[in-house]
C-alpha positions as CSV (number, residue, x, y, z in Angstrom):
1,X,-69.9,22.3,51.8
2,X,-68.2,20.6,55.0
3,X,-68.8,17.4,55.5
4,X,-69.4,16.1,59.5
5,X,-67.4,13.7,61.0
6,X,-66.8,12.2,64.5
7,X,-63.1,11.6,65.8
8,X,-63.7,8.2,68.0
9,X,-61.6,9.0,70.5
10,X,-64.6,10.2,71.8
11,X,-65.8,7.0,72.2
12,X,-62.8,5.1,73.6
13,X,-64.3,3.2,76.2
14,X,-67.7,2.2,74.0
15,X,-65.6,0.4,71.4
16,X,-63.1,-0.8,73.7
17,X,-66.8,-2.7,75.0
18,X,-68.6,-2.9,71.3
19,X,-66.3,-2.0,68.1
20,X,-68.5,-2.4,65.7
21,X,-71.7,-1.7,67.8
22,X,-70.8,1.4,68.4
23,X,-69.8,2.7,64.6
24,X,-73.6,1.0,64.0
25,X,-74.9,3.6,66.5
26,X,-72.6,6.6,65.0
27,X,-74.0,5.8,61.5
28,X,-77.6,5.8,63.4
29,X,-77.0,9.4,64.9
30,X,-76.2,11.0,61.9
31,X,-72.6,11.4,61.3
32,X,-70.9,11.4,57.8
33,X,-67.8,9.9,58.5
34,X,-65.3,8.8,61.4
35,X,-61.6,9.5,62.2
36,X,-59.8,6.7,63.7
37,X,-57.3,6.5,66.6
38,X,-56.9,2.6,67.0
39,X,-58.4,-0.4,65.5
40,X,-59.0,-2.3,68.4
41,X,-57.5,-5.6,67.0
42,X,-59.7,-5.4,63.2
43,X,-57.9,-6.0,59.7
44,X,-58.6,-4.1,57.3
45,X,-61.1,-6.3,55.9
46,X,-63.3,-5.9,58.9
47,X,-63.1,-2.4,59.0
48,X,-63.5,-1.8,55.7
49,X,-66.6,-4.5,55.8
50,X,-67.7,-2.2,58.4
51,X,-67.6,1.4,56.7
52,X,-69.3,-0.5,53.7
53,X,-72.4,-1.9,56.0
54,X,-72.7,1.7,57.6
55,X,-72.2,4.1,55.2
56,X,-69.7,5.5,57.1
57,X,-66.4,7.7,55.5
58,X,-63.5,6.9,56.5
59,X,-61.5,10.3,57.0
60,X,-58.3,9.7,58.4
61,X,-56.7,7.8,61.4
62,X,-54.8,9.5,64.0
63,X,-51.7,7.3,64.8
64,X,-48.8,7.9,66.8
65,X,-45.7,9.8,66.2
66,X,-43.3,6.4,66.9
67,X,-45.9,4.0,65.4
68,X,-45.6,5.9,62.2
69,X,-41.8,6.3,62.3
70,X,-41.4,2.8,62.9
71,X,-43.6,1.5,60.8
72,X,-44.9,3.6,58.1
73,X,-45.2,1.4,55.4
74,X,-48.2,-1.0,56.9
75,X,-49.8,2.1,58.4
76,X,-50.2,3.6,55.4
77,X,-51.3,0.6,53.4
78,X,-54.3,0.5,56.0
79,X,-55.0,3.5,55.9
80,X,-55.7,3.0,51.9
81,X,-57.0,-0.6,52.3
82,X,-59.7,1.2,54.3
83,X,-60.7,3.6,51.5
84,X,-58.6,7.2,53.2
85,X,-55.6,8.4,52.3
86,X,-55.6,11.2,55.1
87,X,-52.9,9.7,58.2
88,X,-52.4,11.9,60.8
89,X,-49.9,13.1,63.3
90,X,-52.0,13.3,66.6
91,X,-50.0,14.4,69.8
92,X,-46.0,14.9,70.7
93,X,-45.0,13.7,74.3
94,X,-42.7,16.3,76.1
95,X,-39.8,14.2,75.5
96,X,-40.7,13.6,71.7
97,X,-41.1,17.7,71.2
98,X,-37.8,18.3,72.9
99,X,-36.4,19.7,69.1
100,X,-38.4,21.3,67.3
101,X,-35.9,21.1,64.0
102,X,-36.0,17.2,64.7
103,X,-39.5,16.7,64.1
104,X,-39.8,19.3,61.6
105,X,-37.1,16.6,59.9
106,X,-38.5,13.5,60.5
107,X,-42.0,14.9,58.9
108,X,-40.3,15.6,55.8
109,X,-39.0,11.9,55.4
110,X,-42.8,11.0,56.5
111,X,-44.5,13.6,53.7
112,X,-42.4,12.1,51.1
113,X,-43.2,8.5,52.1
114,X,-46.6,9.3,52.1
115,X,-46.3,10.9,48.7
116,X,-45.0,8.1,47.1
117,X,-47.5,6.2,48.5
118,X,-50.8,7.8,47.5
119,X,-51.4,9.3,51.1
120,X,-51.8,12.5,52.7
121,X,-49.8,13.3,55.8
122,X,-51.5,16.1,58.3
123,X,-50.1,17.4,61.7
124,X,-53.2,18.0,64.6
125,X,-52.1,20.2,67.0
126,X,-53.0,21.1,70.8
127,X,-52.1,24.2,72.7
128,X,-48.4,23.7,73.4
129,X,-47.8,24.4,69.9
130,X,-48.9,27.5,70.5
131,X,-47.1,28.4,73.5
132,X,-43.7,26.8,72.6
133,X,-41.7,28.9,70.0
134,X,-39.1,27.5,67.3
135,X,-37.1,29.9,64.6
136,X,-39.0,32.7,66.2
137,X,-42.4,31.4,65.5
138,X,-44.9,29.3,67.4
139,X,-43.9,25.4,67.3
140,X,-47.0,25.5,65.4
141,X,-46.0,28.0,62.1
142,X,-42.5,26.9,62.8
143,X,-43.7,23.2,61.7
144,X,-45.5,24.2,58.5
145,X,-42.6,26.6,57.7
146,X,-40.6,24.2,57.5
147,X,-42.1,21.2,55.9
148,X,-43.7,21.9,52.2
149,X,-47.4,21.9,52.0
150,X,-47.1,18.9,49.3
151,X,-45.8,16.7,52.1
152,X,-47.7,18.1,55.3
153,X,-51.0,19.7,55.5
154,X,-52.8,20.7,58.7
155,X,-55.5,19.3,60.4
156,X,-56.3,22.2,63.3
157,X,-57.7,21.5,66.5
158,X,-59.4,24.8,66.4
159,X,-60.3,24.8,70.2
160,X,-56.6,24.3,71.4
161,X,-55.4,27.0,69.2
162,X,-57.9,29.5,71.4
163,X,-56.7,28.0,74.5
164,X,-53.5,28.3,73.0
165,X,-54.2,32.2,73.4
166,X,-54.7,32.6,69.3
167,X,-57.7,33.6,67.5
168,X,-58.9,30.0,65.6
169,X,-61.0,31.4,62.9
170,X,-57.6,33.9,61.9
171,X,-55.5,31.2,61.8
172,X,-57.9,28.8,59.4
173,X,-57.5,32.0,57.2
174,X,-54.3,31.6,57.7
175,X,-53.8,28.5,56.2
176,X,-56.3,28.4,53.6
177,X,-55.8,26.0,51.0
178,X,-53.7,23.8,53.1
179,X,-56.6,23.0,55.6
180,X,-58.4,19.7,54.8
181,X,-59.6,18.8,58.4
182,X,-60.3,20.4,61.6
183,X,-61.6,19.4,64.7
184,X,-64.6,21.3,66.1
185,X,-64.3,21.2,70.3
186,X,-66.2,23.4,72.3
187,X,-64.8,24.1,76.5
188,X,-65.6,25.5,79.4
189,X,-62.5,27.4,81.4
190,X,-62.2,26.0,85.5
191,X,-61.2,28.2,87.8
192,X,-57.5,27.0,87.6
193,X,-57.4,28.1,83.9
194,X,-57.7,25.1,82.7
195,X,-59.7,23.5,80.3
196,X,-62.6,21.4,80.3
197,X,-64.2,20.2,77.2
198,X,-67.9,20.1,76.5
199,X,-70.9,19.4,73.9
200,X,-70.6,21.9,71.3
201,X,-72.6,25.0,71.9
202,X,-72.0,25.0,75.5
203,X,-68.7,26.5,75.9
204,X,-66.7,29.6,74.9
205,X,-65.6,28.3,72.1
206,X,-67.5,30.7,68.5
207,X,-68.3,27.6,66.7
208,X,-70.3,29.2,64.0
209,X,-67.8,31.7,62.8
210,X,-65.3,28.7,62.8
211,X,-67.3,26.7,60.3
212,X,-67.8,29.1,58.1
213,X,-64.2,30.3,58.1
214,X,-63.2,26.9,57.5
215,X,-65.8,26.3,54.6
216,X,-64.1,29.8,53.1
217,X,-60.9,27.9,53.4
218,X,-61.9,25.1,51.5
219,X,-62.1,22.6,54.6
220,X,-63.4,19.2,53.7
221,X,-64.5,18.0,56.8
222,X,-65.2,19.3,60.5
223,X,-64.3,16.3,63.0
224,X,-66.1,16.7,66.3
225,X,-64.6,15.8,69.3
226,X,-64.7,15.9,73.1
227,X,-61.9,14.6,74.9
228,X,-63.8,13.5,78.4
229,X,-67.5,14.0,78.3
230,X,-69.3,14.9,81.9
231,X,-72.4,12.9,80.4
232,X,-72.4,9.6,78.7
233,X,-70.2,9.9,75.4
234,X,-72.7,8.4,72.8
235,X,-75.0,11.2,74.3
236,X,-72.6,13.7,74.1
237,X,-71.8,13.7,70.5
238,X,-75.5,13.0,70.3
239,X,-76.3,16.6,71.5
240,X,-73.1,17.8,69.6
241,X,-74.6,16.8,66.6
242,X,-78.5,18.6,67.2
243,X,-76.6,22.1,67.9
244,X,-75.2,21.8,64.3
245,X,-78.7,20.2,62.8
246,X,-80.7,23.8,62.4
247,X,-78.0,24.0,59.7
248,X,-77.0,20.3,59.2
249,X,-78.3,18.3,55.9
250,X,-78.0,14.7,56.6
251,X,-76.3,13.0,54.1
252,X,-72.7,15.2,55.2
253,X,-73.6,18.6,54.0
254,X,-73.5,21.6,56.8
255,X,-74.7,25.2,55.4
256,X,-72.5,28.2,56.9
């Protein structure tokens, strides 16, 4: 069973205002668990404090690419401390994805840091990966090539890989087994081609045949996210979270 989670990016400017105010409302709404991007100045104490007083899981935190090369070591003790072990690559600058080969590299080194240490490194993706090529592959399968499944695994922004121009639910079949996360993102297509991201169950995206390919590939948990919300964000994932309920258990379960 997939387990519902919120990525609180989402929710940026709300715990910028009211960090643990707003994980009290998240818990209230419904979701299982919460992906991280920042801690907005908390130890791991309070955070942990925090999970503990909601009920909230913590899945994973996204972190970036320097901060982990730079400083590994402390991210992935807080990552632990705060009862995950999933850390997460979230985004490559232009500049940072100029070599392909170099990242593919410096993930290694990562992976096996992380290995040693108990923790679980994953890669999310957007759409470039999809459009830029490596080895004669997407960046995307170019990465995972490259970098053994015991020291990577994928966490797959299934939205970007359709506006990547890729069928999502083939590529979670794709990689099956090495697919503990993904991120569930509906969008809406402007007129200029690109993309605007919306409450699930209002866009393009096929949500449904996504969660259930991604419970066939042994997915632990679908993250929801919206990157800018047209609406207030709280309601946002609010509504996200009633179009999965007709097949939602609270409590984390979803039936596909």
């Amino acid at each position: 069973m997939l387990k519902i989670g919120l990525q609180l990016y989402t929710l940026r400017e709300e715990l910028e205002q009211d960090f643990e105010g707003t994980l009290r409302k998240v818990a209230a709404l419904g979701y299982s668990g919460v992906e991280f991007f920042h801690y907005f100045g908390r130890s791991e104490g309070e955070v942990k404090a925090l999970l503990e007083e909601t009920g909230l899981i913590a899945i994973g935190a996204h972190r970036p690419y320097d901060v982990l090369l730079e400083n590994a070591d402390a991210e992935m003790d807080y990552i632990r401390k705060i009862g995950s072990n999933y850390l997460i690559v979230p985004y490559l600058s232009e500049e940072q994805r100029s070599d392909w080969s170099r990242i593919a590299a410096n993930l290694r080194i990562l992976g096996e840091k992380a290995k040693q240490q108990g923790v679980v490194l994953l890669y999310h993706n957007h759409d470039f990966e999809l459009r830029e090529s490596s080895g004669g592959q997407t960046a995307f399968d170019y990465l995972y090539s490259e970098v053994l499944p015991e020291l990577l695994q994928v966490e797959m922004d299934t939205c970007w890989v359709q506006y990547g121009g890729y069928d999502p639910v083939e590529y979670i079949g794709k990689y099956a087994g090495r697919l503990p996360l993904i991120h569930l993102k509906d969008m809406k297509r402007r007129e200029d081609g690109s993309a605007e991201t919306v409450v699930l169950g209002e866009g393009e995206v096929d949500l449904t045949s996504i969660l259930k390919a991604a419970e066939q590939a042994g997915t632990e948990w679908a993250i929801v996210e919206q990157d800018y919300c047209s609406r207030p964000a709280l309601e946002s994932v609010a509504a996200s979270l009633e179009w999965l309920k007709p097949n939602y258990k609270q409590g984390g379960n979803i039936y596909v």
